[in-house]
N, C-alpha and C positions, 0 to 999 in steps of 0.2 A: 583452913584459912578463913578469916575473919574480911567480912565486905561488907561495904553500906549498902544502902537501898539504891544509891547513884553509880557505885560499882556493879551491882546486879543486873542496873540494868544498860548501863553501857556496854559490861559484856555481853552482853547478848545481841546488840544492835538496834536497840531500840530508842523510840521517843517516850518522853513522860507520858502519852497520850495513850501508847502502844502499852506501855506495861500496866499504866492504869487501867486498860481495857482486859489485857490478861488477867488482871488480880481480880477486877470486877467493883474498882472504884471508878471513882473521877480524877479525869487527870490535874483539875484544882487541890484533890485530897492526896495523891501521889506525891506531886509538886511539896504540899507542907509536910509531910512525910520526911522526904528529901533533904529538907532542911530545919526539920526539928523542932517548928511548929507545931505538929499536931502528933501523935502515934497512932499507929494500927492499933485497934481490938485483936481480943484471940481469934476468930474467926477469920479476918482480915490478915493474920500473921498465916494462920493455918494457908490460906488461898498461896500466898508468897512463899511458902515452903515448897507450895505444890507446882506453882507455876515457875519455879526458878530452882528446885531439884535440889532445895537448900534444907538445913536444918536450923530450925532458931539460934541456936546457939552460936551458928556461924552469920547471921546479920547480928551487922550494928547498927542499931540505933539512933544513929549520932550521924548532924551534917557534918559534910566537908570541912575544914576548919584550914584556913588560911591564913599565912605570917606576913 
C-alpha cells in the first residue's frame, strides 16, 4: 500500500516535530516535505524507510491534495 509522508506519519501517532526528529531533520523540512515543497535526498529517504519500516516504493511523494 502506497502512503504519504502525512499518512506515515499520522499512523504512527506522531507530530511533524516527532517524526522529523525520528528521520533526523527539522521539523520545518518535514513540514515542506509534507506538502511538496521541498523532497528528501537519498540519505534522508534511506533514514524514512528505516524509521517508518517502509520501503521507497511504498511512499508517495506527493502532498495531500484537496477538492
Amino acid at each position: 500500500m502506497k502512503l504519504t509522508l502525512k499518512a506515515l506519519r499520522v499512523n504512527e501517532n506522531l507530530t511533524q516535530e516527532e517524526a522529523a526528529k525520528k528521520v533526523g531533520v527539522s521539523k520545518y523540512t518535514w513540514a515542506n516535505y509534507e506538502i511538496g515543497k521541498t523532497y528528501p535526498d537519498v540519505p534522508t529517504i534511506k533514514a524514512i524507510e528505516q524509521a517508518f519500516n517502509v520501503k521507497y516504493n511504498d511512499i508517495l511523494f506527493l502532498p495531500n491534495i484537496t477538492v
